[in-house]
C-alpha positions in Angstrom: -16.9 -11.5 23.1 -14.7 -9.1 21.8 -12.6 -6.9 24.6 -11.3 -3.4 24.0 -8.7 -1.9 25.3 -8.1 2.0 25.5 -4.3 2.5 25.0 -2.1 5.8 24.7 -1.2 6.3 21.6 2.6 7.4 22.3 3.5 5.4 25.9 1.1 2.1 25.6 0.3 1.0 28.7 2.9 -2.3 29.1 -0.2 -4.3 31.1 -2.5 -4.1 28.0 -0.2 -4.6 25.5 1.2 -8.2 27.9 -2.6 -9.3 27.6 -2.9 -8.8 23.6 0.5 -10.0 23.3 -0.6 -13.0 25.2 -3.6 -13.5 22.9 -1.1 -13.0 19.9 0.9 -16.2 21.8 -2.0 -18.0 21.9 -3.1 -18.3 17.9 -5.9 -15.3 18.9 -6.5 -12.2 17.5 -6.0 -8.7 17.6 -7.1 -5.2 16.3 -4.1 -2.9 16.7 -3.6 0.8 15.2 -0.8 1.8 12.6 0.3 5.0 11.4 -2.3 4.0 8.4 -5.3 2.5 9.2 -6.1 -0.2 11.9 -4.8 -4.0 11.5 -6.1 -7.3 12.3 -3.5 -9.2 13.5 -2.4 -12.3 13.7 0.8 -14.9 14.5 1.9 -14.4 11.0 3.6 -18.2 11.6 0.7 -19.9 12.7 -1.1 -20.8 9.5 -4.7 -21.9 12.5 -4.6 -18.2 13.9 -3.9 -16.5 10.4 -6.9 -18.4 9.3 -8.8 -16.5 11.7 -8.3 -13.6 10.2 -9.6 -14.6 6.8 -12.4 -15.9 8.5 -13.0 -12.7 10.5 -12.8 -11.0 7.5 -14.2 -12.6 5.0 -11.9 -12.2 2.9 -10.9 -14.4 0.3 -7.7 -16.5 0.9 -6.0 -16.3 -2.2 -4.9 -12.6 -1.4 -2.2 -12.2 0.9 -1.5 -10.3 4.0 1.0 -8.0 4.8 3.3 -9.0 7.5 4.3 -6.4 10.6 7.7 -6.6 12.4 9.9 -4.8 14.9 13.1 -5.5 13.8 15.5 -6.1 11.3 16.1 -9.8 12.6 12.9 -10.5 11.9 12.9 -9.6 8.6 15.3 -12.4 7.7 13.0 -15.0 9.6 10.2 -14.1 6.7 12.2 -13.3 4.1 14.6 -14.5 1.9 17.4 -13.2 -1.0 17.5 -10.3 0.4 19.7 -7.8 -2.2 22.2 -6.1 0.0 21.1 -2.2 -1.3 17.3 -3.6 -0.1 18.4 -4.0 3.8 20.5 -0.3 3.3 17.1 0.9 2.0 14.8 -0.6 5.0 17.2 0.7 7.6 16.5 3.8 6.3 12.7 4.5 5.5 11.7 1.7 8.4 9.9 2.0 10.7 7.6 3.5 8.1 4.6 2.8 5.9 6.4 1.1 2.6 5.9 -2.1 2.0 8.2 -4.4 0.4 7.5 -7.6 -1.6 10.4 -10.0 -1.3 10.9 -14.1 -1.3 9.2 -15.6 1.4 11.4 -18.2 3.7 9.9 -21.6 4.4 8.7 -20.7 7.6 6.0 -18.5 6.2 2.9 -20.4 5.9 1.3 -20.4 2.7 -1.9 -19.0 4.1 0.0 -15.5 4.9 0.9 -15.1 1.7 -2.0 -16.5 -0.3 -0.1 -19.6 -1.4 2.4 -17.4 -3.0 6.4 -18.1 -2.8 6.4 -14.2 -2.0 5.5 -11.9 1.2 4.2 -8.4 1.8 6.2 -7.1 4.7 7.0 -3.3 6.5 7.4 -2.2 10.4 4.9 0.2 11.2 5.6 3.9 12.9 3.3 3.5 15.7 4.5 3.3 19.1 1.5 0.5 20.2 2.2 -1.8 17.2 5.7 -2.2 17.5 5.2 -2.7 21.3 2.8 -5.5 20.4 4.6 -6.8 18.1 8.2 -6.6 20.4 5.8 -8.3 23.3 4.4 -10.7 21.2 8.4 -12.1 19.9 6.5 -12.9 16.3 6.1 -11.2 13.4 2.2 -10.7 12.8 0.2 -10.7 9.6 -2.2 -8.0 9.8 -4.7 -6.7 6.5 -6.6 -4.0 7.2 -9.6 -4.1 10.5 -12.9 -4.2 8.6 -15.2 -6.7 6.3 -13.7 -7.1 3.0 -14.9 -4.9 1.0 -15.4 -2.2 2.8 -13.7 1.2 3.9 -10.3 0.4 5.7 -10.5 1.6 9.2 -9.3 5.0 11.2 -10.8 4.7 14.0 -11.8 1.7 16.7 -15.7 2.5 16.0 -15.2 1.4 12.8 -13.3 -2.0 14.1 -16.2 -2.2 16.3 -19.2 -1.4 13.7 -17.3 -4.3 11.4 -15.6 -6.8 13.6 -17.3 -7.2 17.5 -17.9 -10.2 18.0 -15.7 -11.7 15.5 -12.3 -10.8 17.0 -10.6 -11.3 20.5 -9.0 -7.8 21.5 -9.3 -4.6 19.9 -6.6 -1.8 21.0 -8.3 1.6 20.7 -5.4 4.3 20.6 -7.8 6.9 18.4 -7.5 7.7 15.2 -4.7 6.7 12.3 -2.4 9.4 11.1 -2.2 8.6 7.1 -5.6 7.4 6.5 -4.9 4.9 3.7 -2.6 1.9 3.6 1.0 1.4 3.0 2.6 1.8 -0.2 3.7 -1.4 -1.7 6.2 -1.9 -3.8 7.9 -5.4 -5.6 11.5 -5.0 -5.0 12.0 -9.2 -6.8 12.0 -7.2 -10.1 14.6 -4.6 -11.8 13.0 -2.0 -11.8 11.2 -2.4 -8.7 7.0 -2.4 -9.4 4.5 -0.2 -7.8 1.6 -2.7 -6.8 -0.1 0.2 -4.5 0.1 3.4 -3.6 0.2 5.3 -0.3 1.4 7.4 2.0 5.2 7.0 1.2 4.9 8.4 -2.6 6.1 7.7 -5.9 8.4 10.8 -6.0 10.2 9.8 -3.0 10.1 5.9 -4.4 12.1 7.5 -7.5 14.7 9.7 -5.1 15.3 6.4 -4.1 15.2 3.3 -6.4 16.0 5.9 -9.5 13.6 4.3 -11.9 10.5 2.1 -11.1 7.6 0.8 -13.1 3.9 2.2 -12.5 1.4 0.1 -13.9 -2.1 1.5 -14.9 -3.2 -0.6 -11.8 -1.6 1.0 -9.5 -3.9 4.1 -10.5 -6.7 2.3 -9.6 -7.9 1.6 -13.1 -8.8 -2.1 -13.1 -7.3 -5.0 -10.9 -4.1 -7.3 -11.2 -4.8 -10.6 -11.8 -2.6 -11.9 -9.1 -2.3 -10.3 -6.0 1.2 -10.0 -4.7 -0.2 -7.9 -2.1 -3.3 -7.0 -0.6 -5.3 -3.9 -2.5 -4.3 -5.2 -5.9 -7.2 -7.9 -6.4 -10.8 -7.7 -5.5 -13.3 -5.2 -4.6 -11.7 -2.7 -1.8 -12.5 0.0 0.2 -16.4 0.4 -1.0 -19.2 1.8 0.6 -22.5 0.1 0.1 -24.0 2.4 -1.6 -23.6 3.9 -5.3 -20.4 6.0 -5.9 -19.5 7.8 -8.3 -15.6 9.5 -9.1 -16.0 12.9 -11.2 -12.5 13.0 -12.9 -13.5 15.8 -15.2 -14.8 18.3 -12.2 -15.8 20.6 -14.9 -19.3 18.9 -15.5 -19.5 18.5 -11.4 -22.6 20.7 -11.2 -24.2 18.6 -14.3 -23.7 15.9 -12.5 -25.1 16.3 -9.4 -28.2 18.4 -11.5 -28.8 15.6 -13.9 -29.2 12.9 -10.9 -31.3 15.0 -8.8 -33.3 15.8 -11.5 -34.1 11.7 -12.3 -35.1 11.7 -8.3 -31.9 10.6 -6.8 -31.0 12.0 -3.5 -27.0 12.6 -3.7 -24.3 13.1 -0.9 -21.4 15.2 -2.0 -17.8 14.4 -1.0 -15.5 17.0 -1.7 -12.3 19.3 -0.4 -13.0 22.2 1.4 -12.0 24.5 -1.8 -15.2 22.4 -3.4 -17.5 22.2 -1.2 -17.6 26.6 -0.6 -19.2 26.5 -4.3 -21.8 24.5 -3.6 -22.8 26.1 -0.5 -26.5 27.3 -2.3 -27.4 23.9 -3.7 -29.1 22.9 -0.6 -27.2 19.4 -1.3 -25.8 17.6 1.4 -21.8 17.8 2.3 -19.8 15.6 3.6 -16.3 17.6 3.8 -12.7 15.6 3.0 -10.8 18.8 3.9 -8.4 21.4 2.5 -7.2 20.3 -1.4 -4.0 22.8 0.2 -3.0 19.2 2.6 -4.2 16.3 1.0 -3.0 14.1 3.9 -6.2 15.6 5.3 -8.1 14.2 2.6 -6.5 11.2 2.9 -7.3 10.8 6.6 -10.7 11.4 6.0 -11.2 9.2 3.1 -12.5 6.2 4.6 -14.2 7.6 7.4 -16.3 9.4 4.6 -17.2 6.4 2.5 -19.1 4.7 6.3 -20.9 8.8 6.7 -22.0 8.2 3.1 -23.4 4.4 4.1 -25.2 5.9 7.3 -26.9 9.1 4.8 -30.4 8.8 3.2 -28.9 9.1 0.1 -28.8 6.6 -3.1 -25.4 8.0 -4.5 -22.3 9.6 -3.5 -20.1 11.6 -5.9 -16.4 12.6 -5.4 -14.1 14.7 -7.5 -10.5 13.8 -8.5 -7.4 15.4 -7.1 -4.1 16.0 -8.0 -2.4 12.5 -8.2 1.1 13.9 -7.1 2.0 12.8 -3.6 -0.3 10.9 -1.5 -2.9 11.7 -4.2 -2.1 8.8 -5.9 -2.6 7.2 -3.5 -6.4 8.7 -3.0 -7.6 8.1 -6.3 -6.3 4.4 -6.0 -8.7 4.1 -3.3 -11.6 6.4 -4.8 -11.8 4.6 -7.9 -11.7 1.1 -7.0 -14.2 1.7 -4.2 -16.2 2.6 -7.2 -15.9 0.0 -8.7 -14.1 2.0 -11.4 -17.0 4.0 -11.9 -15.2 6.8 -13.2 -16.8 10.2 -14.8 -15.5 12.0 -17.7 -18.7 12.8 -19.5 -22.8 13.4 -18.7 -23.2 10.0 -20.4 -20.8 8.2 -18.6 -23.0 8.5 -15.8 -25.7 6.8 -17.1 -23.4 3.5 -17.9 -23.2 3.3 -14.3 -26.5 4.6 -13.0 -30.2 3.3 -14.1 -33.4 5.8 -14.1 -35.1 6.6 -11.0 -38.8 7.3 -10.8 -39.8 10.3 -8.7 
């Protein structure tokens, strides 16, 4: 049976964090916000409890988790190699939500990182996962709370809707602040490589590693073929049900019209900007926010794609935003939770959708 735990977001409560902590200790796992979304934690030394969290999950085992820490010293007890201008970076932008790749040591167990040589690994800014972590004296691997596949989650109810059952504690401090994971970024190559985008974006990347490399993958526009870190490989983020990203929103209407018109009942996901000219099309809404703060829409996000899962609808369509800032980091997310079912043209919605009968 899984226990939860309501804890304040800014001063955790010391006597629930010793009990997860303790659960941490003992090879166990835990559900524990971040600035981002909610993690699923685990010893990230203990290749038995990180297991469990591959199990929990689902989740296949050859994609690697993202290790959480409180301190600098831990960071040399995961990783090695360090490059001096690295550690002067981390002191800086830590405790944040930027993730570096770096050489693993040989304490790591291959089952954190996927059987890689390398590891995923950041310090959160939340005030109840660096208690846990300071509590637990481990660093601890933690992807994202849910079934793989599906939307991260922002909340504890969407722990709870994925994972009761399957996990020991879940700490419920309300919901995330970003919304979308950490951006990660391979700092074992000159120039460092974006791998994912996220809240911490690429223009403040440049301001401070000058030039780095942006693959078309990191757009969300297909998959790596080796995961260095998690996001990069795999299916991610989905809802069950069809969805559809509108990149050119100037054939939005025709869109929606043309599936409607083949019998197919459609949600609409859209910025508040958006959804004001649609107001007359008796189609239902499911608003992301103002396009004016798109760490609104980011926030949102996820908890959109599981309001589009519990509709009566058969598709959900979304329109593109600006991919400057943390809008990268949304169409990342949009397009490979649809399965790169992306929208330029009337026909391209059609290589992606069959005929309905009425």
């Amino acid at each position: 049976m899984t226990e939860v735990l309501k804890v304040d977001p800014l001063y955790p409560e010391l006597d629930k964090i010793k009990k997860a902590a303790s659960v941490i200790k003992a090879g166990g796992t835990v559900v524990f916000p971040t600035e981002t979304v909610y993690g699923l934690g685990a010893n990230a030394l203990d290749a038995e409890a990180v297991k469990k969290i591959f199990i929990a999950k689902n989740r296949p085992m050859d994609n690697p988790l993202i290790v959480h820490i409180s301190n600098i010293d831990q960071l040399y007890e995961v990783a090695k190699d360090i490059p001096e201008k690295i550690i002067n970076i981390v002191k800086i932008v830590w405790p944040g939500p930027l993730t570096f790749v770096l050489k693993k040591t040989d304490k790591v167990p291959k089952e954190t990182t996927g059987g890689l040589d390398t590891i995923a690994v950041r310090m959160p800014a939340h005030p109840v996962a660096l208690a846990l972590i300071n509590e637990s004296d481990v660093p601890i691997a933690a992807p994202s709370a849910n079934l793989a596949t599906k939307p991260s989650p922002t909340k504890a109810e969407h722990v709870i809707d994925d994972l009761f059952g399957k996990v020991d504690v879940v700490l419920d401090s309300g919901e995330t602040f970003f919304g979308v994971e950490s951006t990660v970024i391979n700092v074992t190559v000159d120039p460092p490589v974006l791998l994912r985008p996220g809240p911490f974006s690429v223009e403040e990347l440049e301001r401070i590693f000058g030039k780095i490399i942006i693959p078309e993958q990191a757009k969300g526009t297909g998959e790596f073929s080796v995961a260095l870190a998690p996001g990069m490989k795999y299916k991610h983020y989905a809802p069950t049900k069809k969805f559809l990203v509108v990149e050119n929103r100037g054939i939005l209407r025709d869109v929606i019209k043309e599936l409607r018109e083949k019998g197919y009942r459609v949600v609409f996901l859209c910025a508040h900007e958006v959804c004001k000219q649609f107001q007359e099309e008796k189609i239902e809404i499911i608003e992301l926010g103002s396009e004016n703060n798109l760490y609104e829409i980011s926030r949102n996000l996820f908890g959109s794609f599981r309001k589009l899962d519990k509709s009566n609808a058969d598709i959900g369509i979304i329109h593109s935003v600006s991919e400057r800032g943390i809008g990268l980091a949304i169409m990342n997310r949009t397009r490979k939770a649809s399965g790169f079912s992306s929208i330029y043209s009337i026909e391209d919605v059609w290589k992606y959708v069959g005929n309905k009968t009425q």
